[in-house]
C-alpha positions in Angstrom: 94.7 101.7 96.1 97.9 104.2 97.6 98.7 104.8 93.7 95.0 105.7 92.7 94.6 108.1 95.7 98.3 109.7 94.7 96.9 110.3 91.0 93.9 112.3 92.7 96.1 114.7 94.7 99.7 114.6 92.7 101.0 117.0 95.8 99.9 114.0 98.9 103.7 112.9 98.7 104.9 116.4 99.2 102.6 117.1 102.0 103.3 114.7 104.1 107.0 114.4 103.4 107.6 118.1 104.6 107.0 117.4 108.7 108.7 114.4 108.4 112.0 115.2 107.0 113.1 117.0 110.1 113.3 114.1 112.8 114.4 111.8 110.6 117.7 114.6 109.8 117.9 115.5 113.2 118.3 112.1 113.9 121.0 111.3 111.6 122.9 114.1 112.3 123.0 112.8 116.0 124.0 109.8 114.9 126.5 110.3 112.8 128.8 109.2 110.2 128.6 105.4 111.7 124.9 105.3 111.3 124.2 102.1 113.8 126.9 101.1 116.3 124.9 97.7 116.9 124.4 94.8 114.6 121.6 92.2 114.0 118.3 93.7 113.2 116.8 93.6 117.0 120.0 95.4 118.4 119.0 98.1 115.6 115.5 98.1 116.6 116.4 99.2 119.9 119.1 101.3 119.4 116.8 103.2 116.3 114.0 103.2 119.6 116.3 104.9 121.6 117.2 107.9 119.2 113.3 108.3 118.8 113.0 108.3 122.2 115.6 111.2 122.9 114.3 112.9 120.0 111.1 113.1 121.3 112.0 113.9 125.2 113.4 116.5 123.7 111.5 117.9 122.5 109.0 117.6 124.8 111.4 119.8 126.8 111.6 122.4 124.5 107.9 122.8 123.9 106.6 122.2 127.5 109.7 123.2 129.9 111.6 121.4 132.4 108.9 122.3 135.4 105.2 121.1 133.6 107.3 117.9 132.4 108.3 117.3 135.8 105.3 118.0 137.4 103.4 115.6 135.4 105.8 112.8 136.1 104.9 113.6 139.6 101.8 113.5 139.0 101.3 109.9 137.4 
């Protein structure tokens, strides 16, 4: 089914990698040369969660700004 709708619209692949190529390199380049420091797939899990996590605080930060995040932490 994923390879007949790809031969309908040859350029999907392209679309949709373009927005996410960004996290995922800003996330190795935090990371490093040493990729994981844990081992075992859970301890990856979590430690992959975490990076996500900061990415996306982050972010958050430097869309909304320091005051409106903390205001609606107050808030809820």
């Amino acid at each position: 089914m994923a390879q007949a709708e790809l031969k309908k619209n040859p350029d999907a692949m392209r679309q949709r990698k373009g927005p996410v190529e960004h996290p995922y390199g800003t996330i190795k380049y935090w990371m490093g040369s040493t990729h994981f420091l844990t081992k075992r797939l859970p301890n990856v899990q979590a430690e992959m969660s975490l990076h996500v996590l900061a990415y996306n605080l982050r972010r958050a930060i430097n869309i909304l700004g320091v005051p409106k995040i903390m205001a609606q932490l107050q808030a809820a």
